[in-house]
SERO-4910 file (N, C-alpha, C, O; in steps of 0.05 Angstrom, whole numbers):
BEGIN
 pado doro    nc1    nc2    nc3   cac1   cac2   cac3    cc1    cc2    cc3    oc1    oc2    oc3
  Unk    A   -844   -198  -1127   -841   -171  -1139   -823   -154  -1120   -827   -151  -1096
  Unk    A   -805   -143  -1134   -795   -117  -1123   -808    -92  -1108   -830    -83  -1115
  Unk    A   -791    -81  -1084   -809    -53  -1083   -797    -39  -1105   -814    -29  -1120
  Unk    A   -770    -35  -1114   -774    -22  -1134   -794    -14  -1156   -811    -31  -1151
  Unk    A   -802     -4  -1173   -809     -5  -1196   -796     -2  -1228   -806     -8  -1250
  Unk    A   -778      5  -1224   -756      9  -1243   -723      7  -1231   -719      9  -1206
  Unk    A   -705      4  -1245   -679      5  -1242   -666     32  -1266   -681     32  -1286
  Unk    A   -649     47  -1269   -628     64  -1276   -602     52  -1280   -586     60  -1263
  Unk    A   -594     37  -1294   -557     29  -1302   -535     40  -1315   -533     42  -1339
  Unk    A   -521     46  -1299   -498     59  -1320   -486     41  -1335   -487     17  -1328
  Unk    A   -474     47  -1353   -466     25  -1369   -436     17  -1369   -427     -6  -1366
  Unk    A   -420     42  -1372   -385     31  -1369   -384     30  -1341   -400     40  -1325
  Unk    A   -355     10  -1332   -361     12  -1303   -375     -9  -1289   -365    -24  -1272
  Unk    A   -408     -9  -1300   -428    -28  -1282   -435    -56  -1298   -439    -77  -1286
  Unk    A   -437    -53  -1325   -433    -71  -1338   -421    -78  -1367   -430    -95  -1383
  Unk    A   -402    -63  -1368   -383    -69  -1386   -352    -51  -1374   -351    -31  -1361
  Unk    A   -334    -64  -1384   -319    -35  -1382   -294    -48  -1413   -281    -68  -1416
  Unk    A   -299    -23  -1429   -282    -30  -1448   -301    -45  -1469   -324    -37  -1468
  Unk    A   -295    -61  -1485   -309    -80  -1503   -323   -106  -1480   -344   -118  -1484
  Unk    A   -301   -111  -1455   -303   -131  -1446   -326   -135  -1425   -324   -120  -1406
  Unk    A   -348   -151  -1426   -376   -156  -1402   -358   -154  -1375   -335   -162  -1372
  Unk    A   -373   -141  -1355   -357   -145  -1332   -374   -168  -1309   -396   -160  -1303
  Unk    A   -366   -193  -1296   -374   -209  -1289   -392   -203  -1265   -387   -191  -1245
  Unk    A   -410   -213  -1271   -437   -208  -1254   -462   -195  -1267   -485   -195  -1259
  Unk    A   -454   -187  -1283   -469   -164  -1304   -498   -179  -1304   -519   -173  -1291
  Unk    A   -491   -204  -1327   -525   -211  -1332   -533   -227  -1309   -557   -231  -1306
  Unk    A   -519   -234  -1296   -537   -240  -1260   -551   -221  -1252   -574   -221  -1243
  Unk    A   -532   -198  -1258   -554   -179  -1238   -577   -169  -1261   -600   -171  -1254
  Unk    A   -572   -162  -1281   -594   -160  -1305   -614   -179  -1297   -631   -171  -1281
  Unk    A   -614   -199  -1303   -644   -224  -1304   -655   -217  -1277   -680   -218  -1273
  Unk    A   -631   -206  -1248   -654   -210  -1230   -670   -190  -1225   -689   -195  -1210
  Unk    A   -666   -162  -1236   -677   -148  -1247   -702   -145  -1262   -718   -127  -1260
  Unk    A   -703   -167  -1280   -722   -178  -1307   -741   -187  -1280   -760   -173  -1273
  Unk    A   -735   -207  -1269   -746   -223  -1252   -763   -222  -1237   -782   -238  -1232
  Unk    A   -753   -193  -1224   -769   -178  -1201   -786   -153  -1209   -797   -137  -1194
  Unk    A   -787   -155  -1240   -807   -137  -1256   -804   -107  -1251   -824    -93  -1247
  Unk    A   -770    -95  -1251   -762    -78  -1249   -761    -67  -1287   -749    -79  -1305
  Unk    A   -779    -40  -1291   -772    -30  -1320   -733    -16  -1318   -723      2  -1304
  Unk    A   -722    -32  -1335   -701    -26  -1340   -696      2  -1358   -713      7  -1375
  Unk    A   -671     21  -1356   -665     52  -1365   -634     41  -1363   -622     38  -1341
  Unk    A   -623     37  -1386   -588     42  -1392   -589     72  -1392   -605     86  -1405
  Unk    A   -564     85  -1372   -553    113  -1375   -530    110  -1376   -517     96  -1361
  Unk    A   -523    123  -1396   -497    120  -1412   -489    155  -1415   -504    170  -1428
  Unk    A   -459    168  -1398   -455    194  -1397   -434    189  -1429   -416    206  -1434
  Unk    A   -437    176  -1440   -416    172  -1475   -429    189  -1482   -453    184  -1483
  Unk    A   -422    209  -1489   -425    233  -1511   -433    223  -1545   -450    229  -1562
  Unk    A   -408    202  -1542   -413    192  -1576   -437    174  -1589   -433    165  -1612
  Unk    A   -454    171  -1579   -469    142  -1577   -503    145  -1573   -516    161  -1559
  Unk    A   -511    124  -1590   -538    125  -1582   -546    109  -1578   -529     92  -1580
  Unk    A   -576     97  -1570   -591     80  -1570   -586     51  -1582   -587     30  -1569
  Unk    A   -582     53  -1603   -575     28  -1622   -545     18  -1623   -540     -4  -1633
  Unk    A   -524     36  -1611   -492     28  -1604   -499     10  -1581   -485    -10  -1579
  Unk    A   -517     13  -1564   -518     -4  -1539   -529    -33  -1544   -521    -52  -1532
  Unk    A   -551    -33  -1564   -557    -62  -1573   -534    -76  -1587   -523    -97  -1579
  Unk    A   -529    -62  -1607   -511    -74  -1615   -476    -86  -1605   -460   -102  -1616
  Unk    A   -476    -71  -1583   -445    -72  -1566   -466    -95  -1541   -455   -117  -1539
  Unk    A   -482    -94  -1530   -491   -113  -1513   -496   -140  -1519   -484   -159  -1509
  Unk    A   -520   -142  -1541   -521   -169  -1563   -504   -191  -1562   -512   -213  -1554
  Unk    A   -479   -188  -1571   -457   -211  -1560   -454   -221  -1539   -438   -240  -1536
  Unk    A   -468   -211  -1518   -461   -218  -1487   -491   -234  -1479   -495   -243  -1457
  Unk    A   -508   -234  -1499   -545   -247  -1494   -550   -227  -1478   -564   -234  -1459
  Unk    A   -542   -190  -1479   -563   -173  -1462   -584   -168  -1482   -575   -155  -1501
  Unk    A   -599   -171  -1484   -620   -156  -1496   -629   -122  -1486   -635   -116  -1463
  Unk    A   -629    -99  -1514   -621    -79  -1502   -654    -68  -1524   -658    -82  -1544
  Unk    A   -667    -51  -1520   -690    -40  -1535   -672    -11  -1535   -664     -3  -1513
  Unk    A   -669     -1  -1550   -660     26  -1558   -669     50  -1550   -658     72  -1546
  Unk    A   -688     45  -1547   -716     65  -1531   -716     63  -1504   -731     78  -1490
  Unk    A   -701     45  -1493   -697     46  -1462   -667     50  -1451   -659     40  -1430
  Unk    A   -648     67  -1468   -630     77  -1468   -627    115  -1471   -632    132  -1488
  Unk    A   -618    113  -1453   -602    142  -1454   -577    160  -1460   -568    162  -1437
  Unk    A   -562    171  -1472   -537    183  -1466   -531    211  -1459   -551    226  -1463
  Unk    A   -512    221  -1451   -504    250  -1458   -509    261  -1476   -513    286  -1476
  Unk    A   -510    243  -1502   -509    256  -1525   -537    265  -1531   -542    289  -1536
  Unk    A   -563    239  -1528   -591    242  -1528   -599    266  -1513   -604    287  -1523
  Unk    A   -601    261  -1486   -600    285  -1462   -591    311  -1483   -610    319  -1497
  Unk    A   -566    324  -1485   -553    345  -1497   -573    347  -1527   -589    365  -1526
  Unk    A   -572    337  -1542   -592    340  -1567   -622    351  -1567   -634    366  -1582
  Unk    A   -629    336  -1539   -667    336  -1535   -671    371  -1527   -688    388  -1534
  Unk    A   -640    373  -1505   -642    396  -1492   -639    422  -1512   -653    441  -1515
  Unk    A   -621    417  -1523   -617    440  -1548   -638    451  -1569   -645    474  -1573
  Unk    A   -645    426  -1581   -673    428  -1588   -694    441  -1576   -709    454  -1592
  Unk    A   -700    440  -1549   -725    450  -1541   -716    478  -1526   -733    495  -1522
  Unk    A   -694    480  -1519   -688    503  -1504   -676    530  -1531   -687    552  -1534
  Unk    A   -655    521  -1547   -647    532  -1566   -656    528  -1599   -640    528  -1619
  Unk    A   -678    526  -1600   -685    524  -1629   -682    547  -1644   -690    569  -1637
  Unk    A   -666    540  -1677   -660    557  -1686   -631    568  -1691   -621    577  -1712
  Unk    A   -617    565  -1664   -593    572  -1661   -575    556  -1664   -577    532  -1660
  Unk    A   -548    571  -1674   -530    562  -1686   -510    550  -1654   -502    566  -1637
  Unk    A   -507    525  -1655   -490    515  -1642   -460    508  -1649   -456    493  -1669
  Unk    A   -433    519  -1630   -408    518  -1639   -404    493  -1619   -404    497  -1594
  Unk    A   -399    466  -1630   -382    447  -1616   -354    425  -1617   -349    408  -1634
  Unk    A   -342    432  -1595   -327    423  -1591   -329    397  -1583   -328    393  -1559
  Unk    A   -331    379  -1599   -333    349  -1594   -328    333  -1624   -325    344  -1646
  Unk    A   -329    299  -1617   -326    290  -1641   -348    286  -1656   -371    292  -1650
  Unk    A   -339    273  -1682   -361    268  -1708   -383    250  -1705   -402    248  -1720
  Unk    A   -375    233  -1678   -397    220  -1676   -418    233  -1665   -441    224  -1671
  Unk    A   -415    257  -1647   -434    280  -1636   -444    291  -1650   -468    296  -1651
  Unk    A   -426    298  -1666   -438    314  -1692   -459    306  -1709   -478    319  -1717
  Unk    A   -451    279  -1713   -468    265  -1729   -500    260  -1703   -524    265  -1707
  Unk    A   -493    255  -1690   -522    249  -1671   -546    282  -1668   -570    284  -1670
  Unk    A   -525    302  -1663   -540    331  -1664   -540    334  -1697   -559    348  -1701
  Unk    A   -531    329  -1717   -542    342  -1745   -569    322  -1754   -586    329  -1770
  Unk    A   -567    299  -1744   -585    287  -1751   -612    283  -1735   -628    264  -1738
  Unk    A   -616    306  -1716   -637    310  -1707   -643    340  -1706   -656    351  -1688
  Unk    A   -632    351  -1728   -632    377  -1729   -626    402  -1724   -634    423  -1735
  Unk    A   -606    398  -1702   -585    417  -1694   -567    442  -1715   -546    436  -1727
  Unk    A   -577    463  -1717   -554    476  -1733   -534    478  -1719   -533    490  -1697
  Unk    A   -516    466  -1732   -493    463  -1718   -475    494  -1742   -482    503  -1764
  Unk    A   -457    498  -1727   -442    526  -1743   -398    513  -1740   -388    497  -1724
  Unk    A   -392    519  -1750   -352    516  -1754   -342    542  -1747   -318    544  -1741
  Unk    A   -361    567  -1747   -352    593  -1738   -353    596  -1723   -376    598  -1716
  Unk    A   -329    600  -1699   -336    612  -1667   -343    636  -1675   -362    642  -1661
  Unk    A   -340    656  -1692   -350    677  -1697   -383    680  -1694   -393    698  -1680
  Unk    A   -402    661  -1711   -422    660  -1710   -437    647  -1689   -461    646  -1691
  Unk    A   -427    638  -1669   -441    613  -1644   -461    639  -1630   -459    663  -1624
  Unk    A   -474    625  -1629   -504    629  -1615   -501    603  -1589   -512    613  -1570
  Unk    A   -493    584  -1583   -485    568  -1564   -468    561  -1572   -466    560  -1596
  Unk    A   -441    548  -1551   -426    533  -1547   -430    503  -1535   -447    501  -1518
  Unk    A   -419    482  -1540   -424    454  -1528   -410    446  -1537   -403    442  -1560
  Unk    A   -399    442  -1499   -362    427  -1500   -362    392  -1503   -380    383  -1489
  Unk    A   -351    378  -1513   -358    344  -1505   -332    339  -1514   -316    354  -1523
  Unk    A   -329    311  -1509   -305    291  -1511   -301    288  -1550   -319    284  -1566
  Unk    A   -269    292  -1558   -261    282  -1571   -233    288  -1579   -226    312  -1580
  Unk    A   -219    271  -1585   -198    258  -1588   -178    284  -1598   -157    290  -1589
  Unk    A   -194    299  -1625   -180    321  -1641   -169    348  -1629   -156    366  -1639
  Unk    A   -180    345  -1601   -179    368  -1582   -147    376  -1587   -132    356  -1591
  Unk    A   -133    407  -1588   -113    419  -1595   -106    447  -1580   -117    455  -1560
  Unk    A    -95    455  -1587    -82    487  -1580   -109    494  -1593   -129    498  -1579
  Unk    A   -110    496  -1626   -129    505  -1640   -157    505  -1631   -170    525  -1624
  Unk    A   -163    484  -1632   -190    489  -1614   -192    505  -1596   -213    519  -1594
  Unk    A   -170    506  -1580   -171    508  -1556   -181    539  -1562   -204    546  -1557
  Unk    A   -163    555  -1573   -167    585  -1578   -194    591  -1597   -206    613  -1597
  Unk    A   -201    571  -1612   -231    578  -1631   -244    574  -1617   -263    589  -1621
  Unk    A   -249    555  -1587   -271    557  -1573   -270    582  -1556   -292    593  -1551
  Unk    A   -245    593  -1546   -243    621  -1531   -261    642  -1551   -281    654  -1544
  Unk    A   -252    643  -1570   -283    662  -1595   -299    655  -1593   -317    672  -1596
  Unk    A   -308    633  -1590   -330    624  -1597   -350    631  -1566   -374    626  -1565
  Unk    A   -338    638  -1550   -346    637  -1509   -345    669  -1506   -347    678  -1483
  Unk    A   -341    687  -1525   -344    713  -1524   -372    722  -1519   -393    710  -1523
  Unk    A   -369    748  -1507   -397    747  -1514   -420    746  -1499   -442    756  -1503
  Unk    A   -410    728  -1473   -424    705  -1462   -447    690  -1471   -470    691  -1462
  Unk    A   -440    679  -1484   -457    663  -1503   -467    633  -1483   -451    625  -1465
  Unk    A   -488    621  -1486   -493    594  -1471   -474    577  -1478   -464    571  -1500
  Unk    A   -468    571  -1453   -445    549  -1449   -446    517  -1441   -446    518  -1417
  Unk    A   -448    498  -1447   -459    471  -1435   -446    450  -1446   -441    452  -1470
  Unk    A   -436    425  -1431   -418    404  -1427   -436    382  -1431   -460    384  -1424
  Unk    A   -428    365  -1442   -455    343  -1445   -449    329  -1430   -469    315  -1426
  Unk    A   -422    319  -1412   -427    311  -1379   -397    314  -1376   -380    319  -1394
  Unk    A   -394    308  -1342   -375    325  -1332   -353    292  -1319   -343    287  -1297
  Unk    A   -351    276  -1346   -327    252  -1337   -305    261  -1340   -304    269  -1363
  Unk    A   -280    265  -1325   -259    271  -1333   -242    251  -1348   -225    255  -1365
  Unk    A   -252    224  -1336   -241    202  -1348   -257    178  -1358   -275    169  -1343
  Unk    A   -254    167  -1380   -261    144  -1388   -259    121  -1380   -235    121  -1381
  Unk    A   -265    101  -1373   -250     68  -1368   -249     52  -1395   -270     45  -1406
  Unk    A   -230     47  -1402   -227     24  -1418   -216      1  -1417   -206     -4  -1395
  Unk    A   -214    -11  -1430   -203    -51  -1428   -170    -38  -1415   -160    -55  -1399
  Unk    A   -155    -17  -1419   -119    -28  -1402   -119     -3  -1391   -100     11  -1398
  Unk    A   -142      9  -1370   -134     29  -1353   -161     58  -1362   -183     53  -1371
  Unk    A   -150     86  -1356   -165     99  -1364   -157    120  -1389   -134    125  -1396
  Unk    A   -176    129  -1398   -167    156  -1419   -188    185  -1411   -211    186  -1403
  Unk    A   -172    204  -1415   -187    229  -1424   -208    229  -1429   -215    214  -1448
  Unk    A   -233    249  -1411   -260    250  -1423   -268    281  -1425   -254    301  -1421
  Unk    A   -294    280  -1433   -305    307  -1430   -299    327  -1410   -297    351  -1416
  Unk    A   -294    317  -1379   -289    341  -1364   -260    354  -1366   -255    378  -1363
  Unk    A   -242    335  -1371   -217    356  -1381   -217    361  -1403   -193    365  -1408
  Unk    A   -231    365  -1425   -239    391  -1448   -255    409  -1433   -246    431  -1440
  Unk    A   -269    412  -1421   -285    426  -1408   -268    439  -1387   -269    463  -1387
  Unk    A   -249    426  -1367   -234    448  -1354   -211    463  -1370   -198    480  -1359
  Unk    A   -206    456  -1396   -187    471  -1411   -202    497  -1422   -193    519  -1416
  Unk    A   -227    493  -1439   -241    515  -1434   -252    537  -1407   -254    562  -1405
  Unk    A   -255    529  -1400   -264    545  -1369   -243    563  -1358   -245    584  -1345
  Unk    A   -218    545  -1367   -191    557  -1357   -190    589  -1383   -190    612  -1374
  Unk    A   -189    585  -1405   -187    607  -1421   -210    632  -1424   -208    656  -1426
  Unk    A   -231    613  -1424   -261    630  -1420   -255    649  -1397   -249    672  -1401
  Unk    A   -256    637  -1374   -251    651  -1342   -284    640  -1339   -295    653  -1321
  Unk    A   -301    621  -1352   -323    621  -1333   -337    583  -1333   -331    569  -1352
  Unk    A   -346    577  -1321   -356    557  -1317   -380    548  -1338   -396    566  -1343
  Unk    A   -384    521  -1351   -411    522  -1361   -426    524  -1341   -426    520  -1316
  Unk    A   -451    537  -1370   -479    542  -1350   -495    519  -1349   -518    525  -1343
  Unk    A   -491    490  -1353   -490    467  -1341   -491    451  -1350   -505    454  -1370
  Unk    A   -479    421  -1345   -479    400  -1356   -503    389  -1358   -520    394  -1340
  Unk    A   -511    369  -1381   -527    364  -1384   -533    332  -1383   -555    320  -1383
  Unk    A   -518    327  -1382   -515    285  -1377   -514    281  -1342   -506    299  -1327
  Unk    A   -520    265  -1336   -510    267  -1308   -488    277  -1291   -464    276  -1296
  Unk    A   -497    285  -1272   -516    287  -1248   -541    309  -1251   -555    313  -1231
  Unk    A   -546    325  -1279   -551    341  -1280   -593    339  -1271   -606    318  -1272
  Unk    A   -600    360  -1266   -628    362  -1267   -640    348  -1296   -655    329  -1301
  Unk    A   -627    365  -1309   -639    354  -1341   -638    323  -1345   -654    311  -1359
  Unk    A   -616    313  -1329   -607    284  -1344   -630    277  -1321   -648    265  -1334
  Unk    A   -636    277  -1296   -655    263  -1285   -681    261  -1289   -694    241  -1287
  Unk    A   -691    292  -1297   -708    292  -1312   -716    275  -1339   -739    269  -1345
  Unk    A   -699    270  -1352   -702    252  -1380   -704    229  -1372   -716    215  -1388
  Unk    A   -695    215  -1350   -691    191  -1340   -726    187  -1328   -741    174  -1342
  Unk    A   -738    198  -1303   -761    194  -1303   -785    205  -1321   -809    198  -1315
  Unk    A   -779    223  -1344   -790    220  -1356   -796    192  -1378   -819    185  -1380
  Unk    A   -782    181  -1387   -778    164  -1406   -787    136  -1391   -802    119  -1401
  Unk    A   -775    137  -1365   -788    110  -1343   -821    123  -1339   -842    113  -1346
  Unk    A   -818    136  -1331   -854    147  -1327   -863    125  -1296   -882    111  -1294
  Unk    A   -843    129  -1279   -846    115  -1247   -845    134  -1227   -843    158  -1233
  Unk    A   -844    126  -1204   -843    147  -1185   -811    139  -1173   -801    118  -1166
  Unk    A   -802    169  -1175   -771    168  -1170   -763    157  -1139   -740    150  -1132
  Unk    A   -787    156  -1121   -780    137  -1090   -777    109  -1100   -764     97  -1084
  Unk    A   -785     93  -1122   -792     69  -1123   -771     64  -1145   -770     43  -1159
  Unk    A   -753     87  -1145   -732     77  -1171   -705     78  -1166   -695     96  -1153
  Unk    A   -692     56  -1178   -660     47  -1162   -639     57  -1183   -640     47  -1205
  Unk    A   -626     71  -1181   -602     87  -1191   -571     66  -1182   -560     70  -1160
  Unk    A   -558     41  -1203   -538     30  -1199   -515     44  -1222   -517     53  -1245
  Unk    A   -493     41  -1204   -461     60  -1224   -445     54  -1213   -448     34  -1198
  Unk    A   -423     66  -1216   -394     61  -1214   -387     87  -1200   -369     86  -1183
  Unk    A   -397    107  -1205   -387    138  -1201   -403    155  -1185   -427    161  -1190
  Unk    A   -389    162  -1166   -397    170  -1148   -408    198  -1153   -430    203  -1144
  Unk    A   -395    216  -1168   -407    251  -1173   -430    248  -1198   -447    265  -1202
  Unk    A   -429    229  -1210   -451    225  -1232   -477    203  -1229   -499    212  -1233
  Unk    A   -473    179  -1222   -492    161  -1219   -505    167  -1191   -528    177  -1188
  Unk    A   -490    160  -1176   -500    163  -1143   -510    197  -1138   -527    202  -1121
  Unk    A   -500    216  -1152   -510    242  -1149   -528    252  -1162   -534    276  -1162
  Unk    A   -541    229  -1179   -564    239  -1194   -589    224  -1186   -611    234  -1184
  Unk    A   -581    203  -1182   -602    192  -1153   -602    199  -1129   -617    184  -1117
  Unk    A   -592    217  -1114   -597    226  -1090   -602    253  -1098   -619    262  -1083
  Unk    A   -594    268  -1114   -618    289  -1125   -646    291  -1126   -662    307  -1117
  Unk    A   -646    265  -1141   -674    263  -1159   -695    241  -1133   -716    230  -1137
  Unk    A   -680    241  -1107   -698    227  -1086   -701    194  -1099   -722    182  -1095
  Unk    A   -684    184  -1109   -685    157  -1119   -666    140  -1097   -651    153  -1081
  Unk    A   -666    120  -1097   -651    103  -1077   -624     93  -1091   -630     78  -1110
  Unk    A   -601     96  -1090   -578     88  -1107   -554     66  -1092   -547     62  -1069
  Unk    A   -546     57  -1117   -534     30  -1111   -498     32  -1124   -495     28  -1148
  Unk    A   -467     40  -1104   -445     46  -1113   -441      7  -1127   -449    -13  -1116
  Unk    A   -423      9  -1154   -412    -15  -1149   -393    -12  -1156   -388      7  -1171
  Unk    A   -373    -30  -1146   -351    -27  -1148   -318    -45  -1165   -295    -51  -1163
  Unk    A   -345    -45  -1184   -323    -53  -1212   -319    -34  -1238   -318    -42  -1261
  Unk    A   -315     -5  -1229   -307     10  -1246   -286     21  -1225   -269     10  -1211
  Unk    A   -296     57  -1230   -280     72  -1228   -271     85  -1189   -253    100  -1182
  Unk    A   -294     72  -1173   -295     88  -1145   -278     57  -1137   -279     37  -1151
  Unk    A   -265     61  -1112   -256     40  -1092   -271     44  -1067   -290     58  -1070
  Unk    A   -267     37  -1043   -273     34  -1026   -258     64  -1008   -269     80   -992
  Unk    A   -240     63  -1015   -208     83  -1002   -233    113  -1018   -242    132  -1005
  Unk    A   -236    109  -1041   -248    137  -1052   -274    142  -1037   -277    162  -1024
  Unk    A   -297    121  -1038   -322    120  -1034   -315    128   -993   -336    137   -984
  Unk    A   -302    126   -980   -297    137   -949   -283    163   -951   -281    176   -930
  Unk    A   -273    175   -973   -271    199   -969   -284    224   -982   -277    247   -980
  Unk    A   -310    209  -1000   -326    221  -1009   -347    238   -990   -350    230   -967
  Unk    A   -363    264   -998   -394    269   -987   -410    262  -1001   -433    267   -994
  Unk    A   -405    247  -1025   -433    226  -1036   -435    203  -1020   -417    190  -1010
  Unk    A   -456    201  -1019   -464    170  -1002   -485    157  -1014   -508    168  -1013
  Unk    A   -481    132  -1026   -505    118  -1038   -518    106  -1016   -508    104   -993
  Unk    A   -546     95  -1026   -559     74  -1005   -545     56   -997   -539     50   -974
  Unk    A   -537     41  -1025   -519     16  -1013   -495     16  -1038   -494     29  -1059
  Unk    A   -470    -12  -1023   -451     -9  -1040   -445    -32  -1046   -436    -45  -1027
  Unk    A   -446    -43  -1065   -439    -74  -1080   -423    -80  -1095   -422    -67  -1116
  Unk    A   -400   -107  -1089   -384   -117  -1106   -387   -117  -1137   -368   -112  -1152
  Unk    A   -410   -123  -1144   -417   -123  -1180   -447   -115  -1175   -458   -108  -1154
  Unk    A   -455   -116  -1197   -486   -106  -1211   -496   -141  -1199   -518   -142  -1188
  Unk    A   -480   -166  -1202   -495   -188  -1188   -495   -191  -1164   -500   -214  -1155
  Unk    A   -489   -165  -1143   -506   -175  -1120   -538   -145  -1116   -546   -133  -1097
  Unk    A   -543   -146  -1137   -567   -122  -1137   -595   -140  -1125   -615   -131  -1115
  Unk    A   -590   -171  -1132   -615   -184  -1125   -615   -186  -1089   -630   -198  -1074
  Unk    A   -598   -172  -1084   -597   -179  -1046   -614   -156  -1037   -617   -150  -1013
  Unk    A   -625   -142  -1059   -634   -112  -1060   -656   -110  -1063   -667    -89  -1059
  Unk    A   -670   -133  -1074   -697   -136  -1090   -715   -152  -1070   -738   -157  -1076
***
């Protein structure tokens, strides 16, 4: 048995990046299984839920329970819900967000005129236009919140645009900062994470790719964290960083040197 009690995984990055499994993945998964660590996928995808991860994992023999998955998007929804009920939310993100907040009840609103909150996230349609309906819509000072703060994506031939450069294009016109992200590194997102594990956060292992989000949400939250380095950090980044994980590993398959 592990001292751990649970593990934390990010998902692009640590074990996938793009459509494509990244090698080592289900090595380090089983040894995981093995050492009777409760597994938590955290996933900062805005677009996505629970059941995109079974189904995008499945082909690879991960076995993924939906209920032991997290995203930005989940996080951002739960939070709105319980903090803003009632209120009309203006967001700037795509249809797949949309679709995940209307279908758990979110009034969502098309009027920056009418926003009662704002929530900035990743999507593709982003424009001049937006750009200025979300400046109305940030009048006011109305609540402001990012459903996480990636600037970039990884995919299968390099990287793309994420949530945090929509989010610094607003900030830039607003003149103000959100009043906080809610996917990782955030309090909220760590919070959802040991809530849902229900372990003690000394006995729980935080593995990623990213250093301001994975590794800073485990050294927040007093968890022990693990950099790897088949996404987005190098070695050259991770020495000129002030994040510092516990430890730093080639793939997610050397996590059993850990157990």
């Amino acid at each position: 048995m592990s001292e751990y009690e649970a593990a934390i995984l990010d998902v692009d990055g640590t074990i996938v990046r793009g459509e494509e499994l990244l090698a080592g993945a289900p090595a380090g998964i089983d040894a995981l299984e093995r050492a009777g660590c409760d597994r938590l996928l955290f996933s900062n995808n805005p677009t996505r839920s629970g059941d995109y991860y079974r189904e995008k994992l499945a082909p690879h023999g991960v076995d993924v329970d939906p209920s032991t998955v997290l995203t930005s998007a989940s996080v951002s929804t739960s939070y709105l819900r319980t903090t803003h009920p009632d209120e009309r939310v203006y967001l700037v993100g795509g249809k797949r967000l949309e679709g995940i907040l209307e279908a758990a009840g979110v009034d969502l609103t098309t009027e920056p005129d009418a926003a009662d909150v704002v929530l900035g996230s990743y999507t593709t349609d982003f424009s001049y236009g937006t750009l200025w309906e979300s400046l109305r819509a940030l009048e006011d000072d109305v609540p402001f919140y990012g459903t996480d703060p990636d600037t970039t994506i990884p995919v299968d031939d390099g990287l793309m645009p994420g949530t945090g450069a929509i989010l610094a294009a607003m900030e830039a016109v607003a003149g103000r900062e959100p009043d906080a992200i809610l996917g990782k590194p955030s309090t909220v997102a760590a919070d959802a994470a040991i809530e849902r594990l229900a372990t003690d956060p000394a006995r729980t292992l935080v593995v990623g790719d990213r250093l301001n989000t994975d590794i800073a949400l485990g050294n927040r939250a007093g968890m022990e964290t693990a950099l790897v380095l088949t996404g987005v950090t190098d070695r050259e980044t991770l020495a000129a960083s002030s994040i510092e994980p516990n430890y730093v590993l080639e793939s997610l398959a050397e996590v059993d040197r850990l157990l």
